[in-house]
C-alpha positions in Angstrom: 0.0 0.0 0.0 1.3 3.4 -1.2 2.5 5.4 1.9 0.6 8.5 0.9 -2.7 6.3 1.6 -1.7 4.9 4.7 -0.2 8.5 5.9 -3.5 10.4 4.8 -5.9 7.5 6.5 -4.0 8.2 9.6 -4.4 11.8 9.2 -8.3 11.8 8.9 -8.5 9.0 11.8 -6.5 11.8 14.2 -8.8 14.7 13.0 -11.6 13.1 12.8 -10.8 12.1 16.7 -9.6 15.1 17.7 -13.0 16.9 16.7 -14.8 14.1 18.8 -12.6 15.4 21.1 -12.1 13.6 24.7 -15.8 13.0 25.7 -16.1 9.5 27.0 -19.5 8.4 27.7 -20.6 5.8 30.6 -23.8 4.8 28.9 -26.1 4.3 25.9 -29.7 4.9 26.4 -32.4 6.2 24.3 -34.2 8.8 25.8 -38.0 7.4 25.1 -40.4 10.0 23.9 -42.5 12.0 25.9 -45.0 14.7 26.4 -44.9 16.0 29.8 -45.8 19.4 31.2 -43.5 22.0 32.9 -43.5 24.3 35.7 -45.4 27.2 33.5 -48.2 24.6 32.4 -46.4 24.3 29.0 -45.7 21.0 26.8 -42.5 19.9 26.7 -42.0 17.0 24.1 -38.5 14.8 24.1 -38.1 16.5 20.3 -38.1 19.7 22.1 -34.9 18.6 23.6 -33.4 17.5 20.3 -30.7 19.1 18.8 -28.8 20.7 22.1 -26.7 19.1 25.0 -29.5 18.4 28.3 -28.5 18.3 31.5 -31.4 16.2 33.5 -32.0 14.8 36.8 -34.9 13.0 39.3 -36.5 15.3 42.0 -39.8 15.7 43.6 -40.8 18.7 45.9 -41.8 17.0 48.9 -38.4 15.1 49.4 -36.7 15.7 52.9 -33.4 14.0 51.9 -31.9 14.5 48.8 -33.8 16.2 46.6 -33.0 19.5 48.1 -29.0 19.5 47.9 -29.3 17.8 44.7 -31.1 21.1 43.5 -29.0 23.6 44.8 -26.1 21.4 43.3 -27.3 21.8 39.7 -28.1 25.6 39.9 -24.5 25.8 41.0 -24.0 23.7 37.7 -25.8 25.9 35.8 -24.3 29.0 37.3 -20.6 27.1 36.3 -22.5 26.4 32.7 -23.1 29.6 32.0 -19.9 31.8 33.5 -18.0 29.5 30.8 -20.3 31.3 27.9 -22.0 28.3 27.0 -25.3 29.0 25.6 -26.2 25.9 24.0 -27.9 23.9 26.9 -30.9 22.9 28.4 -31.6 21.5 31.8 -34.4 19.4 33.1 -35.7 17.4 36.5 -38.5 14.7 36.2 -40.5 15.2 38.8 -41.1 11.6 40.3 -44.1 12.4 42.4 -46.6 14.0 39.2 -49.8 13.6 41.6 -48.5 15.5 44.2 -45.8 18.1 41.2 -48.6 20.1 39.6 -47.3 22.9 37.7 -47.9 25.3 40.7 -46.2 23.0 43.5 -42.9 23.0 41.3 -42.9 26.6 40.9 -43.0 27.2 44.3 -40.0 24.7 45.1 -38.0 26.6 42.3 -38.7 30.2 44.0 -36.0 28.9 46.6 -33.3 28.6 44.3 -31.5 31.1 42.1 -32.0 29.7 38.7 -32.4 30.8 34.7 -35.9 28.8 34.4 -35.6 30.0 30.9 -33.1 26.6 30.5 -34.6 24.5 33.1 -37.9 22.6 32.4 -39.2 20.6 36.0 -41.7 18.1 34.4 -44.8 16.7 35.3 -48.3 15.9 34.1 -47.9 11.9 33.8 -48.1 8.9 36.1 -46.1 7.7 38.3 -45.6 4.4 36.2 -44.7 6.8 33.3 -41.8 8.3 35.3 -40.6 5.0 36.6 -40.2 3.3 33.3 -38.6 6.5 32.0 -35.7 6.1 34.2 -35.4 2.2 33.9 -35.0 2.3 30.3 -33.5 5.5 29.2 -31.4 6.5 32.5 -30.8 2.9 34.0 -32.5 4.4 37.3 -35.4 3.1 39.6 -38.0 5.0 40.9 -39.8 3.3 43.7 -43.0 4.6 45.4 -42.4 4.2 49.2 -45.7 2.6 50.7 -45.5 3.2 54.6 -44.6 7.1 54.0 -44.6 10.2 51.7 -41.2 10.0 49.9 -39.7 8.4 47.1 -36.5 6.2 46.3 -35.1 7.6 43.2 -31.5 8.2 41.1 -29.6 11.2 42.6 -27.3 11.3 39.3 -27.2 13.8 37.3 -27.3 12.6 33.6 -26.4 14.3 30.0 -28.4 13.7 26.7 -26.7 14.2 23.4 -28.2 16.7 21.0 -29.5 13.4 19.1 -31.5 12.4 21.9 -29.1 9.4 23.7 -28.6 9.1 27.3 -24.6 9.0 27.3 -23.4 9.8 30.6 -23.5 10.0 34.2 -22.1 11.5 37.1 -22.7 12.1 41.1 -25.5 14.6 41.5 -25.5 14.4 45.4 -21.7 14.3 46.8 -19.2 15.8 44.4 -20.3 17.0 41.5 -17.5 17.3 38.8 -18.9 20.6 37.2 -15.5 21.0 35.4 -16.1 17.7 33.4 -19.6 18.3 33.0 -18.7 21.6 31.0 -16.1 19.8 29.1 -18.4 17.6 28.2 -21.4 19.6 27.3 -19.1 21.8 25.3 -17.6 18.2 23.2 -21.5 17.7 22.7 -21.8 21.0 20.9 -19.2 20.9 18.9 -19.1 17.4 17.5 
């Protein structure tokens, strides 16, 4: 084989790797479409989400554990998202509790936290089953209904959809939350 062949295959294969640059996903999922509602009564449909980087997690408003530090972490996400400049980005939380999450319930949960709602949909308007399956087969999560009290068992990851609608990745929503790789990562998303 002529050398020029071999040297210019090798050449695309680098740039073609180097503009996928170093995102590494954990995971493979489908996100399964929907049609939920948000906190301002509005549809939001899984092709809404098409065609930009999501951040999304699993919350309800009635949660006394994690639900609350979880929150805070991602607005301090999405403070970190957008100091960097990027623009490109949308953030949701699946409500796990929809009887209890009307539209009006997660607005007032949001009011205590500093946020750009114009990014961030917090989705209701199915049932419960709906929500549980959601996570099992596009987020590799379970959401379990607690029978003896109020609260929920749910992921506390925080999860990134491609702009084509796949569940790639996830990372500790709760603990330590690697902001810095997240970033990287949404930015890799944009560009590729």
């Amino acid at each position: 084989m002529n050398k020029r062949v071999i040297t210019a295959g090798m050449t695309a294969m680098f740039l073609m790797s180097a503009c996928s640059g170093d995102f590494e996903g954990n995971m493979e999922k489908e996100l399964t479409s929907f049609e939920f509602t948000n906190q301002n009564g509005e549809q939001v449909t899984n092709i809404d989400l098409e065609g930009t980087p999501v951040v999304a997690n699993f919350i309800f408003t009635n949660c006394d554990t994690v639900c609350p530090p979880m929150t805070y972490n991602m607005t301090g996400l999405q403070e970190a998202i957008e100091d960097e400049g990027v623009e490109d980005y949308r953030m949701v939380s699946f409500s796990v509790d929809p009887e209890k999450d009307t539209p009006e319930a997660l607005q007032e949960f949001i009011e205590r936290y500093e946020l750009n709602e114009d990014k961030w949909d917090f989705l209701t308007g199915y049932e419960f089953e709906t929500v549980s399956t959601l996570a099992l087969e596009s987020f590799q999560g379970l959401v379990v209904d607690d029978p003896k009290s109020d609260q929920m068992t749910h992921p506390t990851s925080i999860y990134l959809i491609s702009p084509e609608g796949t569940v790639v990745k996830s990372y500790d929503g709760l603990e330590s939350v690697p902001e810095d790789e997240i970033i990287a990562d949404l930015k890799t998303l944009q560009d590729s």
